[in-house]
LOTOR-59066 format. One record per atom (N, C-alpha, C): residue in three letters; x, z, y. Coordinates in steps of 0.05 Angstrom, whole numbers, plus 5000, padded with zeros to 4 digits. Each point is the difference from the previous one (the first is absolute). Layout:
! LOTOR-59066
alaXZY ...
! end
This chain:
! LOTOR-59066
unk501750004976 unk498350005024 unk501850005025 unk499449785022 unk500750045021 unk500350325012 unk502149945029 unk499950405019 unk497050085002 unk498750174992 unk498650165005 unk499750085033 unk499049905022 unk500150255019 unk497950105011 unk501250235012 unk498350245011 unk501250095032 unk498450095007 unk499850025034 unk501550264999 unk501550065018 unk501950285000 unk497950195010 unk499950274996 unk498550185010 unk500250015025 unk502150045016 unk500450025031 unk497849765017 unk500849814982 unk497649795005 unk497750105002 unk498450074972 unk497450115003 unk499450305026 unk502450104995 unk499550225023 unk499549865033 unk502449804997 unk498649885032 unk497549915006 unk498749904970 unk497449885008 unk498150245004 unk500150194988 unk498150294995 unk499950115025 unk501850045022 unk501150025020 unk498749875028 unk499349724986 unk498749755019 unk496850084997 unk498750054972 unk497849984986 unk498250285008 unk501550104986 unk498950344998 unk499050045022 unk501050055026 unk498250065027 unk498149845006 unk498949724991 unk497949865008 unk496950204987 unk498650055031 unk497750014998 unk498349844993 unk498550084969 unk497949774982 unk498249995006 unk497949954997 unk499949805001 unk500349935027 unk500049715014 unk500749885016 unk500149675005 unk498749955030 unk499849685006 unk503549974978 unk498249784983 unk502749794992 unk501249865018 unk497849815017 unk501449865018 unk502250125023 unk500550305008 unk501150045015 unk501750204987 unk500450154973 unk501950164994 unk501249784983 unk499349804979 unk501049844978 unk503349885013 unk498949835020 unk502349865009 unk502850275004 unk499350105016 unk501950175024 unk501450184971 unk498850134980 unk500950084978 unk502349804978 unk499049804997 unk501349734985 unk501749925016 unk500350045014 unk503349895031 unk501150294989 unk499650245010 unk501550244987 unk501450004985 unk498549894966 unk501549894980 unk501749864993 unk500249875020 unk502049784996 unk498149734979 unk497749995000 unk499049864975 unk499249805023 unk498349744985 unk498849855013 unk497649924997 unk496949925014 unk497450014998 unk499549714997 unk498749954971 unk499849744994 unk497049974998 unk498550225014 unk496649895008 unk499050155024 unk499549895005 unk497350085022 unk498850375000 unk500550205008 unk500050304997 unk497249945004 unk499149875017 unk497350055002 unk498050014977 unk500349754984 unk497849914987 unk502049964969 unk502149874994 unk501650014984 unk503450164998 unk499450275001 unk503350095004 unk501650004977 unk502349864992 unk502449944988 unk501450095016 unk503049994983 unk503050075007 unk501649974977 unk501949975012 unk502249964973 unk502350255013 unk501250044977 unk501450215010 unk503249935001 unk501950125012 unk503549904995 unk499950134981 unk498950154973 unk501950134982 unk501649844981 unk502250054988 unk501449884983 unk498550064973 unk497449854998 unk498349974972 unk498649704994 unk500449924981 unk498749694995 unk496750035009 unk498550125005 unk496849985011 unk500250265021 unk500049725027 unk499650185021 unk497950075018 unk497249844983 unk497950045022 unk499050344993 unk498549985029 unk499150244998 unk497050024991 unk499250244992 unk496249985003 unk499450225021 unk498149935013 unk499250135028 unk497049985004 unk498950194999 unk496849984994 unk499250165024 unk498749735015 unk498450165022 unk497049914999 unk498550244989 unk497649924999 unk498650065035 unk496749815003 unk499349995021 unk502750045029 unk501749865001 unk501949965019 unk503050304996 unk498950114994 unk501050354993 unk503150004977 unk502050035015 unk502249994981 unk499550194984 unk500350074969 unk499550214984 unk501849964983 unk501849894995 unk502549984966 unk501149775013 unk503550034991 unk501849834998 unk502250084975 unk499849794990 unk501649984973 unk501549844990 unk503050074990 unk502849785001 unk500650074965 unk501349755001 unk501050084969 unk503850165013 unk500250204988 unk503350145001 unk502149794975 unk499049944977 unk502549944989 unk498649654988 unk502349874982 unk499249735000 unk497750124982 unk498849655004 unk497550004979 unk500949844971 unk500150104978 unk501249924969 unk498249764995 unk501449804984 unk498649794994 unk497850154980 unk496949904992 unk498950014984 unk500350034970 unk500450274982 unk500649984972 unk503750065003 unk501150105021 unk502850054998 unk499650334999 unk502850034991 unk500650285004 unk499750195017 unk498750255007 unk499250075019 unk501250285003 unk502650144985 unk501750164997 unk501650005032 unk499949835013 unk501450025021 unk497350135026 unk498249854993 unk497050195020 unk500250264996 unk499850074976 unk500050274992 unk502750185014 unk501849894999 unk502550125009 unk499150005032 unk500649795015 unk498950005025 unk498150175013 unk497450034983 unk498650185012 unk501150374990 unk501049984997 unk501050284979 unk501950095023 unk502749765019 unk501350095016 unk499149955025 unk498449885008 unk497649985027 unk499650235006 unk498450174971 unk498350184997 unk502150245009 unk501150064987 unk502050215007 unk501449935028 unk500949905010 unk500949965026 unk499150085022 unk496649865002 unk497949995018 unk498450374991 unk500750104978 unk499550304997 unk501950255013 unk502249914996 unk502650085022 unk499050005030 unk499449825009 unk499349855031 unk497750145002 unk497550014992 unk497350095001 unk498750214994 unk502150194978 unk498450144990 unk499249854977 unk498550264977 unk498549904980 unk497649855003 unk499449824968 unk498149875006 unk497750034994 unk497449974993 unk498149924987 unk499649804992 unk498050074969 unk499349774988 unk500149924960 unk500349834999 unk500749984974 unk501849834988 unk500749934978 unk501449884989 unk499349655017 unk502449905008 unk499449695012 unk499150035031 unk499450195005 unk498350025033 unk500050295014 unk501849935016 unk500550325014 unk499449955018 unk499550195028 unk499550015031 unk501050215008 unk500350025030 unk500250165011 unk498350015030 unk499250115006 unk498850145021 unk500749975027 unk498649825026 unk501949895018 unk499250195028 unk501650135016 unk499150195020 unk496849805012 unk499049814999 unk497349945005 unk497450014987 unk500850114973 unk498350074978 unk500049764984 unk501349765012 unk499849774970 unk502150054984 unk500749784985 unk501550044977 unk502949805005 unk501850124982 unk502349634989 unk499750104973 unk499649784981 unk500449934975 unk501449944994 unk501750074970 unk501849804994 unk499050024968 unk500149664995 unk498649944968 unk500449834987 unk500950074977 unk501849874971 unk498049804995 unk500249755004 unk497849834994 unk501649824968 unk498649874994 unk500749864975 unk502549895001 unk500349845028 unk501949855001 unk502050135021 unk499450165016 unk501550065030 unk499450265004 unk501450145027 unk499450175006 unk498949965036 unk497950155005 unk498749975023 unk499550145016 unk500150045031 unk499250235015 unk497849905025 unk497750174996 unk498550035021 unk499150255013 unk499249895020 unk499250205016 unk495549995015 unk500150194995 unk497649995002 unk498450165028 unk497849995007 unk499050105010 unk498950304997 unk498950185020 unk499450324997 unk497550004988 unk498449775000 unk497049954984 unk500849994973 unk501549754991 unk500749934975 unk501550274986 unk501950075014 unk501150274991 unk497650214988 unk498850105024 unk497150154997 unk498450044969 unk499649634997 unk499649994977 unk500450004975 unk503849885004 unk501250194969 unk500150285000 unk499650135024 unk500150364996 unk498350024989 unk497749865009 unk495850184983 unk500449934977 unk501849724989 unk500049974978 unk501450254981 unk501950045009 unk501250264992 unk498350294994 unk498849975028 unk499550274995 unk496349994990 unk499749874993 unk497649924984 unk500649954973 unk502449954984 unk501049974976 unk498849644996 unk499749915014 unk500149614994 unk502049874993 unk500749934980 unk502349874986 unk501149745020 unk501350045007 unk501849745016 unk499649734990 unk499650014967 unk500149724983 unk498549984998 unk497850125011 unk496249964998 unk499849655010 unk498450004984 unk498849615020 unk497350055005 unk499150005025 unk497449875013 unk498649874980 unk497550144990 unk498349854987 unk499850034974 unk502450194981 unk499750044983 unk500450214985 unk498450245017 unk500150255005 unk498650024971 unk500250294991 unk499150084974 unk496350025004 
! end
């Protein structure tokens, strides 16, 4: 297999740094841009109605996902390390998120969460994620609503891997 890479922690700390103080929700059209220049990334849609970005990290998939419902920035999400071809070995994700994980626990404090998906707690009441996905490892950040609602989930005992619709 080709180099494997992964984004240096100092990296992710600058972005957390950029991220973490944004008040959520919020006009996309007027925090999206001015945030994505911060980054150093670049805006490949329209904040208004379609917001994209690609990010500088040193990872083969660099768009971002950015979900602003009714105009309202609420989640921005990057992949941290490359994304593995389909059906390859994924011993190197696992590693990656294992030293992400510990690094960004050093820097932050402990985490919450479970096996594949940890968070931590952002002085605005939203969240950053970081999550062992099949192929990659990923970090978002979320809103103090969305946050809100993995707490009730918590503290209501609702299984995280629950799916909509196919409740007992």
């Amino acid at each position: 297999m080709e180099e494997f890479s992964v984004t240096p922690v100092e990296r992710l700390l600058e972005i957390y740094d950029i991220i973490a103080p944004t008040q959520w929700p919020a006009d996309a059209a007027t925090v999206l841009p001015d945030l994505i220049a911060r980054l150093g990334w670049t805006m490949t849609g329209n904040p208004a109605d379609f917001p994209n970005a690609e990010t500088n990290l040193p990872v083969n998939f660099r768009l971002t996902s950015v979900l602003t419902p009714k105009g309202q920035l609420t989640e921005v999400g990057f992949g941290v390390t490359d994304m593995v071809p389909e059906g390859s070995d994924t011993h190197c994700v696992d590693d990656a998120y294992q030293m992400i994980l510990g690094e960004l626990s050093l820097a932050l404090g402990n985490s919450a969460g479970r096996s594949g998906a940890v968070w931590w707690d952002l002085p605005t009441g939203g969240r950053v994620h970081l999550d062992r996905l099949s192929r990659s490892v990923d970090m978002g950040f979320i809103c103090r609503q969305y946050a809100d609602v993995e707490r009730d989930e918590v503290r209501f005992g609702i299984s995280p891997d629950r799916v909509l619709g196919q409740d007992e």
